[in-house]
N, CA and C atoms as a LAMMPS dump frame, in Angstrom:
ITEM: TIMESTEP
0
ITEM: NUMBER OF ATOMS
360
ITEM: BOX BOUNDS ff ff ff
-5.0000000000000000e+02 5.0000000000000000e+02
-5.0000000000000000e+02 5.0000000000000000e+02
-5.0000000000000000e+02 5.0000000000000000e+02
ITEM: ATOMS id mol type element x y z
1 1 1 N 0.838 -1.186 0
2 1 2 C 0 0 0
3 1 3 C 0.879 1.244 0
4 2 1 N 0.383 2.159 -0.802
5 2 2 C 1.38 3.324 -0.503
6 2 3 C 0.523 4.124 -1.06
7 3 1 N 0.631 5.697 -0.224
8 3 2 C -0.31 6.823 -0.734
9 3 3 C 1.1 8.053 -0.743
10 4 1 N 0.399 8.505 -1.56
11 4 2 C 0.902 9.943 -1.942
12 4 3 C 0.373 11.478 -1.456
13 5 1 N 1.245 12.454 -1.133
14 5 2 C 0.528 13.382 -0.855
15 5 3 C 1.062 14.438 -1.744
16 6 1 N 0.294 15.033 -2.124
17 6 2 C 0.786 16.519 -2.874
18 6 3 C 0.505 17.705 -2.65
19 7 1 N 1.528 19.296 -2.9
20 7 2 C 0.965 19.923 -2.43
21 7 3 C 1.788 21.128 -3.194
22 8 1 N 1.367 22.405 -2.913
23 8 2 C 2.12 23.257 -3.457
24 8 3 C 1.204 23.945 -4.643
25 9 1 N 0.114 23.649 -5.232
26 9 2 C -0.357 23.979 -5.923
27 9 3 C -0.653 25.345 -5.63
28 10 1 N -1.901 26.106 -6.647
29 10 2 C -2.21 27.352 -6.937
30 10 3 C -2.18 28.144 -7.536
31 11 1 N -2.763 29.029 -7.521
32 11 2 C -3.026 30 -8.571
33 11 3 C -2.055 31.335 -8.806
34 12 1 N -1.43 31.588 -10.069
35 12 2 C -0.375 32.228 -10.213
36 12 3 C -0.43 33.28 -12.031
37 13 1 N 0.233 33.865 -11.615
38 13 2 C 0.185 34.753 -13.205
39 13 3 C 1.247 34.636 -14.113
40 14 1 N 0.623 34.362 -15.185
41 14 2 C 1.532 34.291 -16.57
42 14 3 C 3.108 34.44 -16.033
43 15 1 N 4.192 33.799 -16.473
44 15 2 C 5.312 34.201 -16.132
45 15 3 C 5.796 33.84 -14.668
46 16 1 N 5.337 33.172 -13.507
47 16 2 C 5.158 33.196 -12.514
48 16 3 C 5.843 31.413 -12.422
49 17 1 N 6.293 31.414 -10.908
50 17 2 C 6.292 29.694 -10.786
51 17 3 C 5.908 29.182 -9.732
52 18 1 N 6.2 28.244 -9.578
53 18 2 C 5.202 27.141 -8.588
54 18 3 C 6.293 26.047 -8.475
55 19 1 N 6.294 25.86 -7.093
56 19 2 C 6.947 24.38 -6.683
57 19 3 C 5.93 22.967 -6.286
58 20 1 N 5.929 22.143 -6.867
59 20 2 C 4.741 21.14 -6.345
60 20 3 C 6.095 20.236 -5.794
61 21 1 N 5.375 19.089 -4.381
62 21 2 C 5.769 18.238 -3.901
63 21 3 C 5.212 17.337 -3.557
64 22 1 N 5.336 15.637 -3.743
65 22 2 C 5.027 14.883 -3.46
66 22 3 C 5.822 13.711 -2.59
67 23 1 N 4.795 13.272 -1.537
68 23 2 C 5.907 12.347 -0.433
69 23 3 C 5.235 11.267 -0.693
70 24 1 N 5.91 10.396 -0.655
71 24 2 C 5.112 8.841 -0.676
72 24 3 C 5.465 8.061 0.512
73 25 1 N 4.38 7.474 0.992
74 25 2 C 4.487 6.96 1.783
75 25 3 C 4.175 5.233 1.932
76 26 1 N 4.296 4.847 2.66
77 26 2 C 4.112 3.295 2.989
78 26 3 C 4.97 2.076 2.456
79 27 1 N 4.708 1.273 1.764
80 27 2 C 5.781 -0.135 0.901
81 27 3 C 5.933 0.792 -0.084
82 28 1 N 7.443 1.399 0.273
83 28 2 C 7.694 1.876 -0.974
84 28 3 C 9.67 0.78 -1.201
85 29 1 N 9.44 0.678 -2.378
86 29 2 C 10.97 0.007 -3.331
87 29 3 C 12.034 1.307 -3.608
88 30 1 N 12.797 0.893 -3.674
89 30 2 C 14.139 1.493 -3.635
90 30 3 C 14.399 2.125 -5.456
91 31 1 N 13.887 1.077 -6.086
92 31 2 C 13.963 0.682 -7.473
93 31 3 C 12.454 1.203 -7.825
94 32 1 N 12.356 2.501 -8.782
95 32 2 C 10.732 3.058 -8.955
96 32 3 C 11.315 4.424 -9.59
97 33 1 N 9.964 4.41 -10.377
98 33 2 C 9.87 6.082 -11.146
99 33 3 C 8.969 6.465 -10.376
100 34 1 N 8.975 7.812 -10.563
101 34 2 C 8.01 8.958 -9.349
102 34 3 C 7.744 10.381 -10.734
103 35 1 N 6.581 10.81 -11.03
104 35 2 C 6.046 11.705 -11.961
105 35 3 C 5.261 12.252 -11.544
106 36 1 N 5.222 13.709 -12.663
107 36 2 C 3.52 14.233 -12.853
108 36 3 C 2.911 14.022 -14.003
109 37 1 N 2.264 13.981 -13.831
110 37 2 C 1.014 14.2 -14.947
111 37 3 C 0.033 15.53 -14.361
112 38 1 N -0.748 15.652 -15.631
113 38 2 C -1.72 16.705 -16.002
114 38 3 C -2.955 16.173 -16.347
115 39 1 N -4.081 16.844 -16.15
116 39 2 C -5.342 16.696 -17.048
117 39 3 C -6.066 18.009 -16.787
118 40 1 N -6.269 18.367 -17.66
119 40 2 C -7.125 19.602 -17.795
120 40 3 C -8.242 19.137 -18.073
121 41 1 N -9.57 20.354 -18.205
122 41 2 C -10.802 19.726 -17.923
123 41 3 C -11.09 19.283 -19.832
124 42 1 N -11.683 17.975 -19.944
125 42 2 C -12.352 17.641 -21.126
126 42 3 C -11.297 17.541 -21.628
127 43 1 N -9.835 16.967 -21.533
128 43 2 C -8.499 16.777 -21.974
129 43 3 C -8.199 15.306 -21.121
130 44 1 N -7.339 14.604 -21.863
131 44 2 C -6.876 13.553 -21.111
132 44 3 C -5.696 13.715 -20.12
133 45 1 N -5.557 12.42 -19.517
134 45 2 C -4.273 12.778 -18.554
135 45 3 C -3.01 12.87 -19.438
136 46 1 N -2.74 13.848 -19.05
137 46 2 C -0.776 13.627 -20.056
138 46 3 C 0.761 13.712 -19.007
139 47 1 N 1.14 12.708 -19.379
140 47 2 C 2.558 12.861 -18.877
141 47 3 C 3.32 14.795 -19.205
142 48 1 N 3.875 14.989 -17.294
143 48 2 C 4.563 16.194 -17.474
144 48 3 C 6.058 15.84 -17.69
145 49 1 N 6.46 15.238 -16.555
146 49 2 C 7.764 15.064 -16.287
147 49 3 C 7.651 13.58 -15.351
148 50 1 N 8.805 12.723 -15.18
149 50 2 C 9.252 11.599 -14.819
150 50 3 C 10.694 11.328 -14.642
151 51 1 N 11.087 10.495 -13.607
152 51 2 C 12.333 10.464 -12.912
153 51 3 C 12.162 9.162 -11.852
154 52 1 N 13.798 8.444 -12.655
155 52 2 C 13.51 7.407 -11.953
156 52 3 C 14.586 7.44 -10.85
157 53 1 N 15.129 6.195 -9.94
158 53 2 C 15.767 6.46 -8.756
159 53 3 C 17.051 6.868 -9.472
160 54 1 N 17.636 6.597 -10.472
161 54 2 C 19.052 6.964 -11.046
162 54 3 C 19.205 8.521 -10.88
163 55 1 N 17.579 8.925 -11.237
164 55 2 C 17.911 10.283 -11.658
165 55 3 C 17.7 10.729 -13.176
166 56 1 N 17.373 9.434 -13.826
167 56 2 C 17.282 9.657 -15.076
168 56 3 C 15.69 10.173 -15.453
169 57 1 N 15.548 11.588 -16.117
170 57 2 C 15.069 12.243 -16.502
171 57 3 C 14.056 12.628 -17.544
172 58 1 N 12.617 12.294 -17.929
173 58 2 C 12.331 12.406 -19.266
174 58 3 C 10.282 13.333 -19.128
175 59 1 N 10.666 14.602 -19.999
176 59 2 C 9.5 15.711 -19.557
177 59 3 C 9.285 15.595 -21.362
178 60 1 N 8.028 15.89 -21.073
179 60 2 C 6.992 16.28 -22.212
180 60 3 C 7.535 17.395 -23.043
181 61 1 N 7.536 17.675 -24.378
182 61 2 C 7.955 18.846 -24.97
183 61 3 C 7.418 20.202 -24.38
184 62 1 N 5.948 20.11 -24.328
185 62 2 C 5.829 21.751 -24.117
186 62 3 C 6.297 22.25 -22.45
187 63 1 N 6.834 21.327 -21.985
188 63 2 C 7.629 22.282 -20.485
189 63 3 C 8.972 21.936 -21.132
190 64 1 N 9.462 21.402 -21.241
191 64 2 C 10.992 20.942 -21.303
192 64 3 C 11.692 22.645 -21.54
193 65 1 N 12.918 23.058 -20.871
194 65 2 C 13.266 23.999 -20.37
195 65 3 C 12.359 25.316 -19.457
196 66 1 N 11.388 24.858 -19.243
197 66 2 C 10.574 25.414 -18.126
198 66 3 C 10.363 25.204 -16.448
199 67 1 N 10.166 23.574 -16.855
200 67 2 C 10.115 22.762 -16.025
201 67 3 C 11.405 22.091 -15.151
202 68 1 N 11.413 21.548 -14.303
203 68 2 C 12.484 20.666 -13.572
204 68 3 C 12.26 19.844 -12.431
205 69 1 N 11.947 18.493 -12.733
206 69 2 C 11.938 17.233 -12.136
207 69 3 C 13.113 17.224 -11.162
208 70 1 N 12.522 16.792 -10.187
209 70 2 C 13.9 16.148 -8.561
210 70 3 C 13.192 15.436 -7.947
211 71 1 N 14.236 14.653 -6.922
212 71 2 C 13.892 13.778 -5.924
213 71 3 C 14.527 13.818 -4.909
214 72 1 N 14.397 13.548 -4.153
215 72 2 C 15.084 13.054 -2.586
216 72 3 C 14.598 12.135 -2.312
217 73 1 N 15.591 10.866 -3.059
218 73 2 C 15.285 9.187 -2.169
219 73 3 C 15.123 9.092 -1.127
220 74 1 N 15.856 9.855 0.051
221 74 2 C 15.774 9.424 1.509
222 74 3 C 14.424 9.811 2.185
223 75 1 N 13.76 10.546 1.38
224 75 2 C 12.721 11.386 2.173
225 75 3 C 11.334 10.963 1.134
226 76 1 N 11.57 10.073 0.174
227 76 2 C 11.073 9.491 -1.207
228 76 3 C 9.492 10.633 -1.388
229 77 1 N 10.283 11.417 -1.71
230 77 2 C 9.485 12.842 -2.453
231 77 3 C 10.181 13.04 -3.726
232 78 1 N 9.636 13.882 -4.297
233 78 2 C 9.75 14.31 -6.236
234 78 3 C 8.936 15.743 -5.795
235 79 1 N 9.924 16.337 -6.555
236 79 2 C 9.296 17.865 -7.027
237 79 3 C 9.141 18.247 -8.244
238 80 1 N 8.7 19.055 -8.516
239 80 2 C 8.399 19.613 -10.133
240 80 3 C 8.515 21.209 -9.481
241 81 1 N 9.566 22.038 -10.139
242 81 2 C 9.594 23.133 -9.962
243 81 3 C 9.344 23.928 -11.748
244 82 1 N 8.172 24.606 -11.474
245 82 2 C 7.433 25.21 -12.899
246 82 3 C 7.948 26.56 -12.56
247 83 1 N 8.844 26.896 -14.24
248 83 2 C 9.033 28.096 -13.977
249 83 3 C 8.042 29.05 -15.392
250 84 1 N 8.387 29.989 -15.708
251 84 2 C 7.738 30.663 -16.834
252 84 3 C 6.141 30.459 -17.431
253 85 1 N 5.529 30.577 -16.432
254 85 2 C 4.486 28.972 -16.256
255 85 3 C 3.394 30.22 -17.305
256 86 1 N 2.765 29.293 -17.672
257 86 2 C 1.493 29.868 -19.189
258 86 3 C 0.243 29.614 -18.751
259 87 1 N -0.704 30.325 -19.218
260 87 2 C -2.164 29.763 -18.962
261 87 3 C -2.912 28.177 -19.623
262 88 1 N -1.766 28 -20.651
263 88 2 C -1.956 26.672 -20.845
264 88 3 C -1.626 25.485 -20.014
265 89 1 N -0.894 25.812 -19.201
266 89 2 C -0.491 25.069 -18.13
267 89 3 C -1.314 24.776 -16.824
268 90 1 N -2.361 25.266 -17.349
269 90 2 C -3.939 25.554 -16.102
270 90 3 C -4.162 23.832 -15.902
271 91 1 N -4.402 22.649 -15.168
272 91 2 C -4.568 21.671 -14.97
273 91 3 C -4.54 21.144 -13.452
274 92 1 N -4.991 20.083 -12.957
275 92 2 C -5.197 19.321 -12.382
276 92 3 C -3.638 18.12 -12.165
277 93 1 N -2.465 19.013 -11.484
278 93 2 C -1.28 18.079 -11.747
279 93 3 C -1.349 16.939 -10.587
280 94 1 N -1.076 15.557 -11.182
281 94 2 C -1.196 14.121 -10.078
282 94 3 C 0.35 13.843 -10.123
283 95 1 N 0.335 13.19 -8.718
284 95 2 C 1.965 12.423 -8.78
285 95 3 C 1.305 11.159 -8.937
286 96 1 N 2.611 10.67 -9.209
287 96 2 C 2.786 8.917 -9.585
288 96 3 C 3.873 8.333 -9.279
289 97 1 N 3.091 6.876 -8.853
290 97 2 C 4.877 6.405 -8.687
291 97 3 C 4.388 5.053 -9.247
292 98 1 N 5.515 4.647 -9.406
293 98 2 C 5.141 3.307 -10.601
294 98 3 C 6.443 2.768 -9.95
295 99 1 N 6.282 0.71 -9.719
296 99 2 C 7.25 0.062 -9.761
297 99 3 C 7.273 -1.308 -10.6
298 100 1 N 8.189 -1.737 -10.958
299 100 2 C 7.936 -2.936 -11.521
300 100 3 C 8.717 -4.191 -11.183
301 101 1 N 8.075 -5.263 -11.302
302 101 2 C 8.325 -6.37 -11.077
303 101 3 C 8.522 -7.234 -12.11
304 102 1 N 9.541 -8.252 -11.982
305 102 2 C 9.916 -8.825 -13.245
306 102 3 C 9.211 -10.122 -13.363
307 103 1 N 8.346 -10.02 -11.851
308 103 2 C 7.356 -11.74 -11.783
309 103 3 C 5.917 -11.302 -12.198
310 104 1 N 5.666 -9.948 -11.526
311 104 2 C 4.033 -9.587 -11.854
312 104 3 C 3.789 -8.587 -13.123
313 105 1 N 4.515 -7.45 -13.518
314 105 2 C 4.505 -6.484 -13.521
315 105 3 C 4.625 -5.394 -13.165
316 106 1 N 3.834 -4.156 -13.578
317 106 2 C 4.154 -2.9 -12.896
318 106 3 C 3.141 -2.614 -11.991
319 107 1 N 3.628 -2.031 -10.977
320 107 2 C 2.203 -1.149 -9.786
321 107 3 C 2.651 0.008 -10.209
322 108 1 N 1.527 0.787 -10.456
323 108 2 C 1.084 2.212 -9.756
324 108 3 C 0.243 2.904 -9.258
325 109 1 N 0.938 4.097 -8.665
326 109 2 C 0.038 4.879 -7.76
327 109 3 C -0.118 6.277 -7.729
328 110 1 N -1.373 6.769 -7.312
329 110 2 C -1.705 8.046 -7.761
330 110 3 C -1.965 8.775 -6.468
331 111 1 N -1.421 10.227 -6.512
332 111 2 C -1.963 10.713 -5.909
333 111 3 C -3.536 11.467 -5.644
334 112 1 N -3.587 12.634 -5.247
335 112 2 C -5.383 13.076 -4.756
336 112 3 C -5.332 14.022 -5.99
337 113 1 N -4.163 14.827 -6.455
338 113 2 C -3.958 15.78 -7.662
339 113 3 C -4.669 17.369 -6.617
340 114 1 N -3.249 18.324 -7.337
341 114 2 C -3.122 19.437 -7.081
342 114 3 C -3.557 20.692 -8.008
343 115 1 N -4.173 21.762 -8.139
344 115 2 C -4.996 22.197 -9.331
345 115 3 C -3.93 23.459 -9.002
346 116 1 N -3.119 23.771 -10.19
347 116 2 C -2.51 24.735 -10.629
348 116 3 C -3.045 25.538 -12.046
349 117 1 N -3.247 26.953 -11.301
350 117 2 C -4.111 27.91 -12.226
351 117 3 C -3.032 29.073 -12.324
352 118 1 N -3.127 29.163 -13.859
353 118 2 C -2.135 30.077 -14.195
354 118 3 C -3.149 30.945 -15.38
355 119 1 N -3.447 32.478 -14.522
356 119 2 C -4.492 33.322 -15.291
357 119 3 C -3.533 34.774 -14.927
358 120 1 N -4.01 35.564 -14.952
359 120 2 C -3.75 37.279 -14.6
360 120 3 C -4.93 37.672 -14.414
């Protein structure tokens, strides 16, 4: 079992940034990717950014140099620090953490999702 918490969201103006954070808690593996995703309303969920325990790195085109994925294994949180942030960027951001197994497959898990509004 493992839950997620997120937080950091809110409402901000064109040009503006936002730090989101997520802690995970409970059976968590050593070995796991930790992400955000997005969904805006009447839009599907889309991958933002993702990072696995290496550190290895992989974000969606329209943030990529905006955006910046981290972690702290010891404290097994992931941040997303949004900088230059757009009104297109208005969504409903979820963490995730995903692990996999080479007997079952993959688990994942979602967080409650944080609503970042970017208007003037």
């Amino acid at each position: 079992q493992v839950q997620l918490v997120e937080s950091g969201g809110g409402l901000v103006q064109p040009g503006g940034s936002l730090r989101l954070s997520c802690a995970a808690s409970g059976s968590i593996f050593s070995l796991n990717t930790m992400g955000w995703y997005r969904q805006a309303p009447g839009k599907q969920r889309d991958l933002v950014a993702t990072i696995k325990d290496s550190g290895n790195t992989n974000y969606a085109d329209s943030v990529k140099g905006r955006f910046t994925i981290s972690r702290d294994n010891a404290k097994n949180t992931v941040y997303l620090q949004m900088n230059s942030l757009k009104p297109e960027d208005t969504a409903v951001y979820y963490c995730n953490y995903r692990v996999r197994f080479i007997a079952t497959g993959t688990q994942g898990y979602w967080g409650q999702g944080t609503q970042v509004t970017v208007s003037s």
